[in-house]
NUTORTOR-358651 format. One line per field, with one value per atom (N, C-alpha, C, CB): residue number from 1; residue in three letters; atom name; x, y, z. Coordinates in pm, 1 decimal, m for minus. Each point is the difference from the previous one (the first is absolute). Glycine has a CB too. Example, Ala and Ser with C-alpha at 12.3 -4.5 7.8 and 13.67 -1.06 7.14 Angstrom:
<kemis>
n <- (1,1,1,1,2,2,2,2)
res <- (ALA,ALA,ALA,ALA,SER,SER,SER,SER)
atom <- (N,CA,C,CB,N,CA,C,CB)
x <- (1319.0,m89.0,90.0,m189.2,154.2,82.0,m77.0,118.4)
y <- (m569.0,119.0,120.0,m117.3,222.3,119.0,109.0,m62.8)
z <- (780.0,0.0,0.0,124.6,m196.6,6.0,73.0,m214.5)
</kemis>
This chain:
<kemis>
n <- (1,1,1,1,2,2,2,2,3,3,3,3,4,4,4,4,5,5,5,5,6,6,6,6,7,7,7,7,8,8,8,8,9,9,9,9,10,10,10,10,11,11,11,11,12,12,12,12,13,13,13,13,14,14,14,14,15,15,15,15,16,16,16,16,17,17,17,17,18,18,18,18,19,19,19,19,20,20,20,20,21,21,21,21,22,22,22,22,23,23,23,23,24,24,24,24,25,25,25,25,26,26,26,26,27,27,27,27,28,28,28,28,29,29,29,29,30,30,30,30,31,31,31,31,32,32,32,32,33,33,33,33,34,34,34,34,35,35,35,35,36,36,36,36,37,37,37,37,38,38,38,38,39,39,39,39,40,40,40,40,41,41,41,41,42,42,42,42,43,43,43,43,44,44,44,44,45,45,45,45,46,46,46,46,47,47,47,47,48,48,48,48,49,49,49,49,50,50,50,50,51,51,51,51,52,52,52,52,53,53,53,53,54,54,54,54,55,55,55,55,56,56,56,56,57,57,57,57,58,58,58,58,59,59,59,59,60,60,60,60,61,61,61,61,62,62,62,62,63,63,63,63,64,64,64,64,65,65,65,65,66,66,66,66,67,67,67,67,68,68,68,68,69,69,69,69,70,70,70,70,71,71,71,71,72,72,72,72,73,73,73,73,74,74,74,74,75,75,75,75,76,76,76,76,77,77,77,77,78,78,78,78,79,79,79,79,80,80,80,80,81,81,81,81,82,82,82,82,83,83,83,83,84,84,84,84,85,85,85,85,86,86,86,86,87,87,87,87,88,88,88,88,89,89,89,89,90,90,90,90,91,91,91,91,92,92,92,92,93,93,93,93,94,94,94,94,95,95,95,95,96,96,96,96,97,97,97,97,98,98,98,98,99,99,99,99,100,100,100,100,101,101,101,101,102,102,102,102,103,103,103,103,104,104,104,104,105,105,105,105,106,106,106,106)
res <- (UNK,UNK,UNK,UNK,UNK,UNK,UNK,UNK,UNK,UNK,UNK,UNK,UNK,UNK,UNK,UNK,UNK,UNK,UNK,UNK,UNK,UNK,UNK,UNK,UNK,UNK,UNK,UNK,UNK,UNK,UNK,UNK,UNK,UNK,UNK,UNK,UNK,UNK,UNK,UNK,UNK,UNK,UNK,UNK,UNK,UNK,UNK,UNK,UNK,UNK,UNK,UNK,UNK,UNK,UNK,UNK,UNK,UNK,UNK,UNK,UNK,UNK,UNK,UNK,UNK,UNK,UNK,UNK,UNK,UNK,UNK,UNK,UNK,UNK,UNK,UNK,UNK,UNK,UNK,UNK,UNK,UNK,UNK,UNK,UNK,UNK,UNK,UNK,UNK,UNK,UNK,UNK,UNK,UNK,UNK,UNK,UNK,UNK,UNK,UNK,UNK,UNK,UNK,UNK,UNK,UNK,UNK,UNK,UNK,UNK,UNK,UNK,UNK,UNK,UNK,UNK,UNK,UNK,UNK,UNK,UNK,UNK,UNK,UNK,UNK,UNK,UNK,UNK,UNK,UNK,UNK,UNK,UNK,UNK,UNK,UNK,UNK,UNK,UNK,UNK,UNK,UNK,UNK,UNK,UNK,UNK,UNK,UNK,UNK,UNK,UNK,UNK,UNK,UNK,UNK,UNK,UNK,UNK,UNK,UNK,UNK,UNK,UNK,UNK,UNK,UNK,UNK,UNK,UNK,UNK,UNK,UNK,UNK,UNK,UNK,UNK,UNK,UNK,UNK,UNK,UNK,UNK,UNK,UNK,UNK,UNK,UNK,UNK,UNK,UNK,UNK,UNK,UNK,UNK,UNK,UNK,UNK,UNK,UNK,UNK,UNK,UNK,UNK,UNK,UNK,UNK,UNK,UNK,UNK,UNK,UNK,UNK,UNK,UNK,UNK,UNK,UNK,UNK,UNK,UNK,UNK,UNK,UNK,UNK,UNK,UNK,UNK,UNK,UNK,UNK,UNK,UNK,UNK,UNK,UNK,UNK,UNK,UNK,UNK,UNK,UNK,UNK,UNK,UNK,UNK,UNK,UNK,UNK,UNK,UNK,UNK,UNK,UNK,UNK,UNK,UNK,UNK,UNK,UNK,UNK,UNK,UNK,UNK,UNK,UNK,UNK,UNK,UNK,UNK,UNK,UNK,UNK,UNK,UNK,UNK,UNK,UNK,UNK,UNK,UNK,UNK,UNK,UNK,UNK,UNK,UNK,UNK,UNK,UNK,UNK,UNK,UNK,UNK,UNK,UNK,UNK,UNK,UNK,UNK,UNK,UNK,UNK,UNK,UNK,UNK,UNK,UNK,UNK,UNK,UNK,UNK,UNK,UNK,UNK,UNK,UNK,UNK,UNK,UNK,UNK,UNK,UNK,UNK,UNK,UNK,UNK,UNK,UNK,UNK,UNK,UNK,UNK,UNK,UNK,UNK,UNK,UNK,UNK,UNK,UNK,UNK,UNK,UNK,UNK,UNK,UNK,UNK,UNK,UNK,UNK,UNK,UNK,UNK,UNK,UNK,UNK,UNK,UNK,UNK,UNK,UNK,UNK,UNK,UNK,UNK,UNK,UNK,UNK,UNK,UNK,UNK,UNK,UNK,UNK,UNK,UNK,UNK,UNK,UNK,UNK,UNK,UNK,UNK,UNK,UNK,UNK,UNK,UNK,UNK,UNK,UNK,UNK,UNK,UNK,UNK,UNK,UNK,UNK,UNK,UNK,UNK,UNK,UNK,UNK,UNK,UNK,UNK,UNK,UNK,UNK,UNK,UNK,UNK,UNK,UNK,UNK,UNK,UNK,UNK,UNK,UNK,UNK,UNK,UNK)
atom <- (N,CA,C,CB,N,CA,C,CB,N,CA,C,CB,N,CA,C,CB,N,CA,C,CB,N,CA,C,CB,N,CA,C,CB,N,CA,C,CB,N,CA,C,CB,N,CA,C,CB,N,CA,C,CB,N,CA,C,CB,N,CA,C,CB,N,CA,C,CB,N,CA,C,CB,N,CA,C,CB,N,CA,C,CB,N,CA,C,CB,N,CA,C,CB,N,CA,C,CB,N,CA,C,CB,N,CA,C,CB,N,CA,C,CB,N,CA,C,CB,N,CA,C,CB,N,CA,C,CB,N,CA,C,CB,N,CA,C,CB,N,CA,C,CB,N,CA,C,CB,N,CA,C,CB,N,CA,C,CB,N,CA,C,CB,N,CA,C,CB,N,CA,C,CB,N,CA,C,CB,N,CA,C,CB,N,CA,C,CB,N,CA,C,CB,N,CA,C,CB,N,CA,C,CB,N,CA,C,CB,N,CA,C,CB,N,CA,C,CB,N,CA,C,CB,N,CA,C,CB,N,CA,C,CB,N,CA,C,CB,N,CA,C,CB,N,CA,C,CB,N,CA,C,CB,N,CA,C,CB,N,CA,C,CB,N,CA,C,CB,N,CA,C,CB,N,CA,C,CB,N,CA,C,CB,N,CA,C,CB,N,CA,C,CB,N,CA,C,CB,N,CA,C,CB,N,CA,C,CB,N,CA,C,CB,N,CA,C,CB,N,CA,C,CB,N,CA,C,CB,N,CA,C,CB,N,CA,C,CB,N,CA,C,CB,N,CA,C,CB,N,CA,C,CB,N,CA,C,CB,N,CA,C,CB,N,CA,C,CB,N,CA,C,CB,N,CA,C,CB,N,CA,C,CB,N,CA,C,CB,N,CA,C,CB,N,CA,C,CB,N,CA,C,CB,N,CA,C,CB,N,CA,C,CB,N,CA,C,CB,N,CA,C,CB,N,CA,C,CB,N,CA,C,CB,N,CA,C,CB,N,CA,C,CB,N,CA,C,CB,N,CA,C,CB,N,CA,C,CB,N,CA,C,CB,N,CA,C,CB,N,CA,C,CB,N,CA,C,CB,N,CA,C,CB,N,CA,C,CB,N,CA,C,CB,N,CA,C,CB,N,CA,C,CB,N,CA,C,CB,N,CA,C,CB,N,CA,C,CB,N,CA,C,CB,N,CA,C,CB)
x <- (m1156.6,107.8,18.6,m48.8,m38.2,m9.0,29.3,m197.6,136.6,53.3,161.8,m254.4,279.1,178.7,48.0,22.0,m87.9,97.6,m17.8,m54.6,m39.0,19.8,74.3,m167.9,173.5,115.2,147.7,m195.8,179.1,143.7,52.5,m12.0,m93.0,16.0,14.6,m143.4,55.2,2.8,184.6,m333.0,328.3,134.7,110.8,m58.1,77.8,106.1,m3.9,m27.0,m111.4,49.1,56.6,m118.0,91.9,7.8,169.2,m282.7,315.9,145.8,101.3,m74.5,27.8,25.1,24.7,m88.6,m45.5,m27.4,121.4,m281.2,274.1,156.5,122.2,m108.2,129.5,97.4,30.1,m24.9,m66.6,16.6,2.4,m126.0,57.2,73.9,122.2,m172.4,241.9,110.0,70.7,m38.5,m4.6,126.2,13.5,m53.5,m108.7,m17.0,24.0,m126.1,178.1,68.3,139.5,m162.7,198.3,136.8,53.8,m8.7,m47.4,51.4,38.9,m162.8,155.7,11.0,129.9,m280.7,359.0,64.6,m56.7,102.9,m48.4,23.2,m74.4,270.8,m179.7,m55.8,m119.0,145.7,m158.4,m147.6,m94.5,40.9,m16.1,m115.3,m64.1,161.8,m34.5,m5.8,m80.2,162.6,m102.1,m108.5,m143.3,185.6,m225.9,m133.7,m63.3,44.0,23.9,m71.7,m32.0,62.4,19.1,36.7,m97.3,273.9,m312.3,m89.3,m162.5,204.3,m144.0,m171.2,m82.6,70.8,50.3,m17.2,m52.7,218.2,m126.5,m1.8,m80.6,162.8,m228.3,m78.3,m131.1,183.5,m196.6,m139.3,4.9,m9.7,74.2,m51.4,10.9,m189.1,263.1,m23.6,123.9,m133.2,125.7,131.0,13.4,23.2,105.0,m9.3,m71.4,82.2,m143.6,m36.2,m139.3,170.1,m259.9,m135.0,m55.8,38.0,122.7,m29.7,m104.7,200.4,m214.4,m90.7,m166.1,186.5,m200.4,m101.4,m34.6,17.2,52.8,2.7,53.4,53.4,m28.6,63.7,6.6,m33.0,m102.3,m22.9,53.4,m205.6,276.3,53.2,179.7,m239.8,289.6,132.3,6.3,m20.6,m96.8,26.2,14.4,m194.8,82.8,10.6,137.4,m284.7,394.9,105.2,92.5,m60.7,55.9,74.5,2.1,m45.3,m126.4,18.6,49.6,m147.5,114.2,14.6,162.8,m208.1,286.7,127.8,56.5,m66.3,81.8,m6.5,m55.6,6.1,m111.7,m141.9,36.1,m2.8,m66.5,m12.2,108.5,m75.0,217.0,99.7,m76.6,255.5,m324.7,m48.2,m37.4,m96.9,m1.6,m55.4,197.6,m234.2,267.9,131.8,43.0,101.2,m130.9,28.8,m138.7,131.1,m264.9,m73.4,7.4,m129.1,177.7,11.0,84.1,m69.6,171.9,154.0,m128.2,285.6,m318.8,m77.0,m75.7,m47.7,m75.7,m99.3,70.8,m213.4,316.8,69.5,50.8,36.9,70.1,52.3,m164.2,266.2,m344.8,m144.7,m65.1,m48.7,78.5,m62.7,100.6,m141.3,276.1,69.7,41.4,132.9,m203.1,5.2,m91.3,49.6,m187.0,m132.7,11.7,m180.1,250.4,59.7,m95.1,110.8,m178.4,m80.2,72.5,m157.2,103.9,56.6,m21.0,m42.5,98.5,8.0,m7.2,172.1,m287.3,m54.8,m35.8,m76.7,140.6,m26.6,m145.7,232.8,m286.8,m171.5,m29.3,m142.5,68.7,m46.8,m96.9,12.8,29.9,m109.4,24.3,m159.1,245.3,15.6,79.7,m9.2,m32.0,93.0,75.0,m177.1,239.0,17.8,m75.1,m16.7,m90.4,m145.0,m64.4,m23.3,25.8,m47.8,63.1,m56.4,205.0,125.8,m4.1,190.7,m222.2,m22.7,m135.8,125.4,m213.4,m126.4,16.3,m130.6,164.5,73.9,31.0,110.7,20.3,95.0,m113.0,290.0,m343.7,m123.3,m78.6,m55.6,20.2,m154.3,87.0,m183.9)
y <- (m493.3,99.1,52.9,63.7,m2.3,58.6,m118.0,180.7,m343.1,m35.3,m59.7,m27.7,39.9,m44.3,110.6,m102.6,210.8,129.3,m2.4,189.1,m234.5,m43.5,m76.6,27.9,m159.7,m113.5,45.1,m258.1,354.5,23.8,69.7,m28.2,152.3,79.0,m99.1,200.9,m272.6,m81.6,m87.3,m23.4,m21.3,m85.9,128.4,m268.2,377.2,95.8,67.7,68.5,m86.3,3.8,m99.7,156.1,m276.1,m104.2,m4.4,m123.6,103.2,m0.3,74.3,m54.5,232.3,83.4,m2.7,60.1,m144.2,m41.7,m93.4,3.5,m94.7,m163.2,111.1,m303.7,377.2,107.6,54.8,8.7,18.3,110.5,m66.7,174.9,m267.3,m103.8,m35.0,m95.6,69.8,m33.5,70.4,m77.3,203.9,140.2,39.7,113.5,m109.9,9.2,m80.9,98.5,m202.1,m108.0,37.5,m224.5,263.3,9.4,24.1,41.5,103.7,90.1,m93.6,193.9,m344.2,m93.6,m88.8,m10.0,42.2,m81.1,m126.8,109.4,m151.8,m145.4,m89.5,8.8,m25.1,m98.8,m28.7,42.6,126.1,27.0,m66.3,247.8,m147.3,m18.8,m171.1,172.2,m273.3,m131.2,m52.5,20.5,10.1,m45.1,25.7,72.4,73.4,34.4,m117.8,316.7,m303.3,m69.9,m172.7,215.4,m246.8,m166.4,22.3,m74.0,153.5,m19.7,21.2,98.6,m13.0,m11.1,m79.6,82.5,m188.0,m97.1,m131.8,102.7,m90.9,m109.9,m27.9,14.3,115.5,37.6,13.4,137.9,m90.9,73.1,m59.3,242.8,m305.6,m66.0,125.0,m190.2,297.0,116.6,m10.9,130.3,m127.1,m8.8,176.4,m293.5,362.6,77.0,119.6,m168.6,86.6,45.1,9.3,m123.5,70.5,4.5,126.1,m254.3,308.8,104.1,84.9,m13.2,58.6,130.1,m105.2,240.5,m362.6,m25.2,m1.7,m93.4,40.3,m24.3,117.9,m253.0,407.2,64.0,13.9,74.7,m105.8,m26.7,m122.4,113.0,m252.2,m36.3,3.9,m54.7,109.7,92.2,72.5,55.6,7.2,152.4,m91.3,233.3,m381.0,m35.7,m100.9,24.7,m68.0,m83.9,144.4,m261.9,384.4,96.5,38.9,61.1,m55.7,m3.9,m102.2,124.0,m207.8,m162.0,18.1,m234.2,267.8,32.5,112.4,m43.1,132.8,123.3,127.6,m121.9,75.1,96.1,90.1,m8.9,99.3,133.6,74.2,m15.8,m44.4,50.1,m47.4,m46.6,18.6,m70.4,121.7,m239.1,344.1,158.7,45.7,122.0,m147.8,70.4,m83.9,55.9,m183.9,m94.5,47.2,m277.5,256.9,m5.4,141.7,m195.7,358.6,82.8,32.5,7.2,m87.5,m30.8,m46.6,m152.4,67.8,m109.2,105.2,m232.6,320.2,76.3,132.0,m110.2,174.5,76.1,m35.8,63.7,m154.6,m60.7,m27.1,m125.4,75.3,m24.1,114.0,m171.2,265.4,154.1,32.5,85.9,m124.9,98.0,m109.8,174.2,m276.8,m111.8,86.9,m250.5,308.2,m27.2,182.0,m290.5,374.9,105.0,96.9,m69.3,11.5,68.0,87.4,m180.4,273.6,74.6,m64.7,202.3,m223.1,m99.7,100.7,m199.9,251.0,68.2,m107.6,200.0,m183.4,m44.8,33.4,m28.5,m74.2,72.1,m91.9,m14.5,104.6,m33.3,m141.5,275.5,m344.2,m139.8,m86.0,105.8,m87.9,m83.5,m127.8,207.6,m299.2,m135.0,m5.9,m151.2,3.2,m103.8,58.3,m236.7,167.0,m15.0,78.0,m101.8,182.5,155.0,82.9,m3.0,m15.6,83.2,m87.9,97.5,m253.7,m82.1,49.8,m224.0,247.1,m25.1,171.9,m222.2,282.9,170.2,m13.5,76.2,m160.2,7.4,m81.6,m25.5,m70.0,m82.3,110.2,m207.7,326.4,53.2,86.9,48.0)
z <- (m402.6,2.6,142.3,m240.2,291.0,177.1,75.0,m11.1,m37.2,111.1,15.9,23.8,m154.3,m40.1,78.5,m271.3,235.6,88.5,180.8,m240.4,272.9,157.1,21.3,46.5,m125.9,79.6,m82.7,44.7,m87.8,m5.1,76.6,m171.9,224.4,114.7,138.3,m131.9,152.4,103.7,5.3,m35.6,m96.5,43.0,7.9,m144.0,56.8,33.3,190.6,m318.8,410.5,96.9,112.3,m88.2,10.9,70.4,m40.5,0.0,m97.4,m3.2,68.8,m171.1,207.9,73.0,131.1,m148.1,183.6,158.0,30.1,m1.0,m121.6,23.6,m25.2,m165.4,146.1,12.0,60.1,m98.0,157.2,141.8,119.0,m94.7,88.0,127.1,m0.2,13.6,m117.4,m13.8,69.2,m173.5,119.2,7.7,130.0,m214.1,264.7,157.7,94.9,m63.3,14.0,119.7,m20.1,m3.9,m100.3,14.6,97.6,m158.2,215.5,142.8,103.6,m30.1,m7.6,119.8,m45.6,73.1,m231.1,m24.9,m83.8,189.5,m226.1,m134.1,86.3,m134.1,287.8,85.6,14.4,85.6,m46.3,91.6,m92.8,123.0,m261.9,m123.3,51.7,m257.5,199.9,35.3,69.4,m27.4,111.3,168.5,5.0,141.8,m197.5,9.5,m144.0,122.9,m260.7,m52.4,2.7,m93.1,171.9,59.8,98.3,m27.8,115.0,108.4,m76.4,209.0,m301.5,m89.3,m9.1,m110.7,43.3,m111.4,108.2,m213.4,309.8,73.5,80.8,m31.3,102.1,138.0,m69.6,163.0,m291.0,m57.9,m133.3,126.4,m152.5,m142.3,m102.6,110.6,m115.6,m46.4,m100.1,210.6,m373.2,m28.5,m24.8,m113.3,83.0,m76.2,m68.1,36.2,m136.5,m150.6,59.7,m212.2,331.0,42.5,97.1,m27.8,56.1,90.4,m18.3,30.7,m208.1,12.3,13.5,m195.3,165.9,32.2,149.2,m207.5,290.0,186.8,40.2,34.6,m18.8,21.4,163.2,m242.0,291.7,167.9,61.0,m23.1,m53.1,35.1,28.2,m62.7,m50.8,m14.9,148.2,m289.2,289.4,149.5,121.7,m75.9,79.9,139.1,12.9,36.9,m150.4,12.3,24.0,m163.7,132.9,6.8,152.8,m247.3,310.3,140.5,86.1,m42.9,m21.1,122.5,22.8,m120.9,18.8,m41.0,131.6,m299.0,256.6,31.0,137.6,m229.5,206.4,123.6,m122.4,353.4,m234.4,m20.4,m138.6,291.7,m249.7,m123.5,m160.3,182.1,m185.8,m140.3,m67.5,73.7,6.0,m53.7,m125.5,360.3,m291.8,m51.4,m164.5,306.2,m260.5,m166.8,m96.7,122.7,m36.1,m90.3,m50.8,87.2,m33.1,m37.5,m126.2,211.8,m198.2,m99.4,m147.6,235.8,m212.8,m106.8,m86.4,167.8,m48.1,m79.2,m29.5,108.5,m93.4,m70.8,m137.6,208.9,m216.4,m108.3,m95.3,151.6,m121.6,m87.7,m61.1,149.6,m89.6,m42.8,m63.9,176.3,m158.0,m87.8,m176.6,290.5,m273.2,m96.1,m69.5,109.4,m54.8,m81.8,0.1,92.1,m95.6,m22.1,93.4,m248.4,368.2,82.6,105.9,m46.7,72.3,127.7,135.6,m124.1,211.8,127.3,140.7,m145.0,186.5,107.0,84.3,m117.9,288.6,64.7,41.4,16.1,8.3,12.3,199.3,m404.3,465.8,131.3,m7.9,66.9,18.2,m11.3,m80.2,42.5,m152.4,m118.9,33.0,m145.5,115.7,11.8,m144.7,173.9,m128.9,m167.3,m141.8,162.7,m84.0,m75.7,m65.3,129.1,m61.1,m30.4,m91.6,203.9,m192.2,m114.2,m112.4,170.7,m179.2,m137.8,m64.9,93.4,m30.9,m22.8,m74.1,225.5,m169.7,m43.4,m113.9,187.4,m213.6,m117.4,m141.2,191.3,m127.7,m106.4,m80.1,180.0,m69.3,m21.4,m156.5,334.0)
</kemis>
């Protein structure tokens, strides 16, 4: 029973996460979305639907992409994810990617 209720928890954030990427690329347009997930796929073997497993690979095709402007998508992404998983979304000091998933998981 507990552990049906983890992988359901587990897949309801994982679906969230393929959601919120979505939503958070948007800010770049249909195109953009495109491009980033074609460079995923293509550059990193990364489809999609694997993001919430590789999430450190997502951030470094977002930088290789991008620089520095990436803080601003991956910000778009982990907003939309908190407000999926009905969490409050405080910018916190030091926090990466990683750190705001690993947040939204706990």
């Amino acid at each position: 029973q507990e552990v049906n209720a983890m992988s359901q928890k587990r897949n309801a954030f994982k679906k969230a996460l393929i959601e919120a990427v979505d939503e958070g690329l948007l800010m770049l347009g249909e195109s953009g979305r495109e491009v980033v997930f074609f460079r995923l796929q293509h550059y990193y073997a990364l489809k999609k639907e694997d993001i919430p497993s590789n999430p450190e690979i997502f951030v470094q095709c977002l930088r290789d992409i991008f620089g520095s402007g990436a803080e601003v998508i991956e910000k778009a992404v982990i907003k939309s994810l908190y407000k999926k998983l009905g969490i409050e979304y405080k910018e916190k000091k030091g926090f990466g990617f990683s750190d705001y998933l690993n947040d939204a998981k706990a």
